[in-house]
C-alpha positions in Angstrom: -254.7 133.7 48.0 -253.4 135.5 44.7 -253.4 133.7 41.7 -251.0 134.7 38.8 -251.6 133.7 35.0 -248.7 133.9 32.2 -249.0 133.0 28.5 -246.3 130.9 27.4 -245.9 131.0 23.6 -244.9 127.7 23.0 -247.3 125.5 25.9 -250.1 127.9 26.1 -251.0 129.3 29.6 -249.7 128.3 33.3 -251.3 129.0 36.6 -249.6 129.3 39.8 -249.6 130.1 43.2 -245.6 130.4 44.0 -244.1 133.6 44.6 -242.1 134.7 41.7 -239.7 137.4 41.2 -239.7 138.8 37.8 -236.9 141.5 36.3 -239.4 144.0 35.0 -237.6 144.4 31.4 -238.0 140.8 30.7 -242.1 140.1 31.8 -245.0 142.4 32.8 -247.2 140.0 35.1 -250.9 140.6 35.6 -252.2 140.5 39.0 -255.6 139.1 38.1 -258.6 137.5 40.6 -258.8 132.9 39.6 -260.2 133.0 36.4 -263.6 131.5 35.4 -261.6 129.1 32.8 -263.8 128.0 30.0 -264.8 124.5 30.0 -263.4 123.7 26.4 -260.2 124.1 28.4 -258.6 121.8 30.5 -256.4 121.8 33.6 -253.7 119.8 34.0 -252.5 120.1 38.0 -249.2 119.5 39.8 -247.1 120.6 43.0 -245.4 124.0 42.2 -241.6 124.7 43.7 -238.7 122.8 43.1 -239.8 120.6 40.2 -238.8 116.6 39.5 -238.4 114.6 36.3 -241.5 112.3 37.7 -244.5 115.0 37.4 -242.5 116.9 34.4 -242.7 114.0 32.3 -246.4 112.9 33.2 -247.3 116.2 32.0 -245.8 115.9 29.1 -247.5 112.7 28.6 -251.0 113.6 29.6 -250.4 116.8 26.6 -249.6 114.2 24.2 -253.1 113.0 24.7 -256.5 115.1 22.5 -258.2 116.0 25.7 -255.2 117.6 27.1 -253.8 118.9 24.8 -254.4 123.0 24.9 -254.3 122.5 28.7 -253.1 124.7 31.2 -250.8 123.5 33.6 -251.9 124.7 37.7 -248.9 124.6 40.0 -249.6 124.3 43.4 -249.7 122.8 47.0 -253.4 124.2 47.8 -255.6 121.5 47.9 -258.5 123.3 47.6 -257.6 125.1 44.9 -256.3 121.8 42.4 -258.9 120.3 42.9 -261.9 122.9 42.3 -259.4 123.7 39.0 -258.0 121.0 38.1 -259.5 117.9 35.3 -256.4 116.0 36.4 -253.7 116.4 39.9 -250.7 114.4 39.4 -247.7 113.8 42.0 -249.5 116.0 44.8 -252.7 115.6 46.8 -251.9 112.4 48.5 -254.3 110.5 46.7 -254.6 108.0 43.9 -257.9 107.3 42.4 -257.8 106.7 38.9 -262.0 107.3 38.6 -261.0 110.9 40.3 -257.9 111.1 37.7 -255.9 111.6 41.0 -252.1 110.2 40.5 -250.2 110.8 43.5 -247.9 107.7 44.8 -246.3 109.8 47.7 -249.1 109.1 50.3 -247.5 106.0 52.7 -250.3 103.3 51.5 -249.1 103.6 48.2 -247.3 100.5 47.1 -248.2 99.9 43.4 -246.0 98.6 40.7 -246.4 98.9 36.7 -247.3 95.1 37.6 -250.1 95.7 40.5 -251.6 98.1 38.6 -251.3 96.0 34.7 -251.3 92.1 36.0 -251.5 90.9 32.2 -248.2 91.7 32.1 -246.9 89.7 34.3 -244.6 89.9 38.0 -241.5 91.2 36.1 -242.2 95.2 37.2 -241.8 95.6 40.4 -240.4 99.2 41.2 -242.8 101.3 42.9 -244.3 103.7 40.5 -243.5 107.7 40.9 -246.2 110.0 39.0 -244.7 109.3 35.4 -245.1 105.5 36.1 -248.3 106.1 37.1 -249.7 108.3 33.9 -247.9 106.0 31.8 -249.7 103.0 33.5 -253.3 104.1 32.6 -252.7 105.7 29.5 -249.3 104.9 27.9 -250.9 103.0 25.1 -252.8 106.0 23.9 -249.8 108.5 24.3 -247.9 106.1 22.0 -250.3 106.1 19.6 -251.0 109.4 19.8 -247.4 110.6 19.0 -247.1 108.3 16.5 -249.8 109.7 14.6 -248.2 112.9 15.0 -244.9 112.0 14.3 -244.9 109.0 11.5 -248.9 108.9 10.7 -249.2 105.4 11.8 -250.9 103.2 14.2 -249.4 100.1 15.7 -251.6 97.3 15.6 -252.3 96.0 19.0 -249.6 93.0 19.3 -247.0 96.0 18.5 -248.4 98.5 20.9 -248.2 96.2 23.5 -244.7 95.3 22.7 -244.0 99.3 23.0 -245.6 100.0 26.3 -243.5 97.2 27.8 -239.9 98.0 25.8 -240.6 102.1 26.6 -241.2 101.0 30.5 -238.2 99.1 30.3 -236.3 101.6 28.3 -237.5 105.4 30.2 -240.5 104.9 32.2 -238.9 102.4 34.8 -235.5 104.5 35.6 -237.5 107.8 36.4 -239.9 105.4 38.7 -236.6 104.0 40.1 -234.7 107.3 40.4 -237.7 109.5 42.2 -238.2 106.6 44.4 -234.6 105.9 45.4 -234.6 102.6 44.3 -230.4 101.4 44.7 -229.2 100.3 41.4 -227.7 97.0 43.1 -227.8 95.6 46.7 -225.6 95.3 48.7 -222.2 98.2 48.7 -222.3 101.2 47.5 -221.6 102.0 43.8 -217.4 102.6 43.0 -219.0 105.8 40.5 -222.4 108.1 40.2 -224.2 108.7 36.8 -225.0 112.3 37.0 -225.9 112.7 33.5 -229.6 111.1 33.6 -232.5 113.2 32.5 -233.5 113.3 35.8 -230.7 114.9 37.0 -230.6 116.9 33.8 -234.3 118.0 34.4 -232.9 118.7 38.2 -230.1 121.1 36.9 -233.4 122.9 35.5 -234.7 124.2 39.4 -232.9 127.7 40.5 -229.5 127.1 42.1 -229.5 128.4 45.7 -227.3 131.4 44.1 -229.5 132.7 41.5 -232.5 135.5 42.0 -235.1 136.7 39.8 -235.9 133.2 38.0 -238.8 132.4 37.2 -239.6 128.6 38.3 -243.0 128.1 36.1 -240.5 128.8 32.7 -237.9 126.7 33.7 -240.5 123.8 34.2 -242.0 124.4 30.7 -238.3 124.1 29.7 -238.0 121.2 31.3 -241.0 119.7 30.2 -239.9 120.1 26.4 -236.3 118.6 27.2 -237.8 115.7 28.5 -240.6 115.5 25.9 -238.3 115.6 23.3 -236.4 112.4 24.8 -239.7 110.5 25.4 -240.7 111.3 22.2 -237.2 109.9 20.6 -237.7 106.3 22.6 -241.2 106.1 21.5 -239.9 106.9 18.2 -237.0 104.3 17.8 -238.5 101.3 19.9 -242.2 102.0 17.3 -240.4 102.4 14.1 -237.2 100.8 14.5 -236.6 98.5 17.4 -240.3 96.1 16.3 -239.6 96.4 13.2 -236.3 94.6 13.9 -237.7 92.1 16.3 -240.4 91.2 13.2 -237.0 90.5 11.0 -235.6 88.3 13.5 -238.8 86.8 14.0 -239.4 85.7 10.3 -235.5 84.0 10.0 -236.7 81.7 13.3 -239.5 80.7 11.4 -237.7 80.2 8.1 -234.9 78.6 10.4 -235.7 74.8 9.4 -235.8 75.6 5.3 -232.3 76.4 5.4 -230.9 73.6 7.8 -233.2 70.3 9.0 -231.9 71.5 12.7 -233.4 74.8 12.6 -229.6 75.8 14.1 -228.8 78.5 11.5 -230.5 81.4 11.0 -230.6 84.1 8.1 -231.1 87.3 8.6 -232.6 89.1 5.0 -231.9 92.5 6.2 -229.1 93.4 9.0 -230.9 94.6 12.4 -229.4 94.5 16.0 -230.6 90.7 16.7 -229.1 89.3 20.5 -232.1 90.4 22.7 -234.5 90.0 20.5 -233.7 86.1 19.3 -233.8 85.6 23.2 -237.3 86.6 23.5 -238.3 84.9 20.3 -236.5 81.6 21.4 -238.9 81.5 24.5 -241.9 82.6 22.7 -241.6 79.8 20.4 -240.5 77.2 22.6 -237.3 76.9 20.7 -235.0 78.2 23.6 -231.1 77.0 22.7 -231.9 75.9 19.2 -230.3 78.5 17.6 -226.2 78.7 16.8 -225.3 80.8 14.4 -227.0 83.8 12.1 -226.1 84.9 9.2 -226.2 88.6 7.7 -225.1 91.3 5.7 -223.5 93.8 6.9 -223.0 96.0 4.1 -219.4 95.1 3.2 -219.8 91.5 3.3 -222.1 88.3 4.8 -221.3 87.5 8.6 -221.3 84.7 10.2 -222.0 85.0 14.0 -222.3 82.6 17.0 -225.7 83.1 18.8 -224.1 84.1 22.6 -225.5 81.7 25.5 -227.2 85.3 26.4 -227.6 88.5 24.8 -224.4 90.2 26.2 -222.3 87.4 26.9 -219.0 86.7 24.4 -219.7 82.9 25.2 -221.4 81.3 22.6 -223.7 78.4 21.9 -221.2 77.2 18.7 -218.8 78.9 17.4 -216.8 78.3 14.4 -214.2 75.6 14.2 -210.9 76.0 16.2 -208.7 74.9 12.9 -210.3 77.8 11.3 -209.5 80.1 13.5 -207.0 83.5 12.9 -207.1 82.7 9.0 -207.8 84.3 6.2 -208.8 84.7 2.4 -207.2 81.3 0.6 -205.4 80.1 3.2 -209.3 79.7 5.0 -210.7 79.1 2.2 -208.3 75.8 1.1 -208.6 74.3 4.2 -212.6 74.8 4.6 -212.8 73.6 1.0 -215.1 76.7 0.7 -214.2 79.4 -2.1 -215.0 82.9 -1.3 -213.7 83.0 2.4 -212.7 86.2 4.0 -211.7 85.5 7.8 -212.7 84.0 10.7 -211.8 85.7 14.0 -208.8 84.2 16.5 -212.1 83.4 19.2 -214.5 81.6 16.5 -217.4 84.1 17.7 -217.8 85.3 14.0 -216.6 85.0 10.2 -216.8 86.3 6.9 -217.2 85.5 3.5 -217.9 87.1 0.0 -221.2 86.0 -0.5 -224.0 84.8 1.2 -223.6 80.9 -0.4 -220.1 80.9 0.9 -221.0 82.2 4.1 -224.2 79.3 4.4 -221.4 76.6 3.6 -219.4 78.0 6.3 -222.2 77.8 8.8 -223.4 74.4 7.9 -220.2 73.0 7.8 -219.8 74.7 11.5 -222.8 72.9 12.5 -222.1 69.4 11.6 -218.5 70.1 12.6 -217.9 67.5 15.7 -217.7 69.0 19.1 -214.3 70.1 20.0 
């Protein structure tokens, strides 16, 4: 068997065992015998061909991480060869043995979920996991934290990063498990359109069209690999720096909840951050599920006053605002509240406004002791 080695500028060096079809005025390739690769540096190895979203992202991952970093990517099926090269195989070699730092799930006695393989956090994961799934099961935690300290310079504390690794599962991990292992979107009849815009399919565009010639496969899958990276790297960013930071706003109005009404019903929010989902995993954290009815915040222009939905994209809500209120505005709302300062309230009741935030907490406690309609 041959073995070819190429020097990518920006990922360091790739090894592979495809046939590849070069223009000469665009590469020179050096037919060299397998190198003797230093043991400072690491080998990262996957299937070569056609490439998937699965094993492209796991590599990604597993570069994120100090020990993999400067590693060289192998591409191949040989089995001989990955392993007598390889530190790490994912998504070929039939095998998955963590010990061994084998992660393949295509072998038929795979079975394993993101919940098999992490119990602690509970039965809600039950997609089988494709190669990405599987990296990110083992060592998400540290790739978080790892691009975080790149990124930002900071480390989540350990309640946080386990609040990540779940909400990045949810949010990219679960859809590439669910895409490479075609997992429907819904039971039962087929779906009335196709999304062909996911970064899988994105990452699939990547692979040579049966059309083109002299393309070379291993650059494409580096290319791949950073298009991917760069959206992995944008979730972990916004769910770490924004999306807990938010949930720890909401979480401080539930607990504040009682000093501004005895019911703990109303709810204010200091600073204005996307609330819904999170105050319905708050509500069940704190045992306080369907206490909540209204939230008030600022949101920028004025103070809001919103009905807390019976779920977090429903436009039913748990009290809204009172039906003789409804469709006015300015004085004529404000004279029959008996509340000065009163800027609308919408023709549903879901939300209202007012000029400042004491005119908007009169509105809301008078909403709350307002008799049921």
């Amino acid at each position: 068997m041959r073995l070819l080695i190429r020097i990518l500028p920006r990922f360091g060096a790739i090894l592979t065992t495809e046939p590849i079809k070069l223009s000469s005025h665009r590469f020179k390739m050096t037919e060299v015998t397998p190198p003797k690769r230093a043991l400072s540096t690491p080998v990262i190895g996957t299937h070569n061909g056609t490439f998937h979203c699965d094993e492209v992202v796991a590599c990604f991952m597993l570069k994120q991480l100090p020990e993999y970093e400067n590693a060289e990517i192998l591409r191949s099926r040989d089995d001989k060869l990955l392993r007598e090269k390889c530190d790490i195989i994912v998504d070929v070699g039939s095998e998955f043995d963590p010990e061994k730092k084998l992660f393949d799930h295509h072998q038929k006695s795979f079975q394993d979920t993101l919940s098999s393989i992490r119990p602690e956090l509970g039965k809600e994961f039950d997609i089988r996991l494709s190669s990405a799934g599987l990296v990110y099961a083992h060592y998400g935690e540290e790739v978080i934290q790892s691009i975080l300290k790149k990124q930002r310079g900071i480390e989540l504390s350990a309640e946080n990063l386990k609040l990540a690794f779940v909400q990045i599962y949810r949010n990219f991990i679960s859809e590439l498990d669910a895409i490479d292992n075609g997992v429907p979107l819904f039971d039962g009849a087929e779906p009335r359109y196709k999304i062909s815009t996911h970064l899988s399919a994105r990452v699939g565009r990547l692979n040579p069209s049966w059309h083109e010639t002299n393309v070379d496969i291993d650059k494409r899958f580096y290319q791949a690999m950073e298009m991917a990276g760069n959206e992995f790297v944008g979730n972990v960013l916004e769910v770490a720096c924004s999306w807990i930071q938010a949930r720890d706003h909401v979480r401080s109005a539930l607990l504040e909840a009682k000093s501004v009404h005895p019911t703990g019903e109303i709810l204010i929010l200091q600073t204005f951050v996307p609330w819904k989902a999170h105050l319905a995993d708050l509500e069940k954290e704190y045992n306080v599920e369907g206490v909540p009815k209204l939230v008030l915040f600022n949101d920028g222009t004025s103070w809001r006053v919103a009905g807390v939905p019976l779920s977090a994209g429903s436009f039913l809500g748990r009290k809204f605002l009172p039906t003789v209120w409804r469709g006015l505005r300015d004085d004529e709302l404000s004279t029959l509240a008996e509340i000065e300062g009163l800027i609308f309230v919408h023709h549903s009741g879901f939300i209202g406004g007012a000029k400042t935030k004491e005119a908007a907490l009169a509105m809301a406690k008078k909403s709350i002791e307002w008799p049921e309609e």
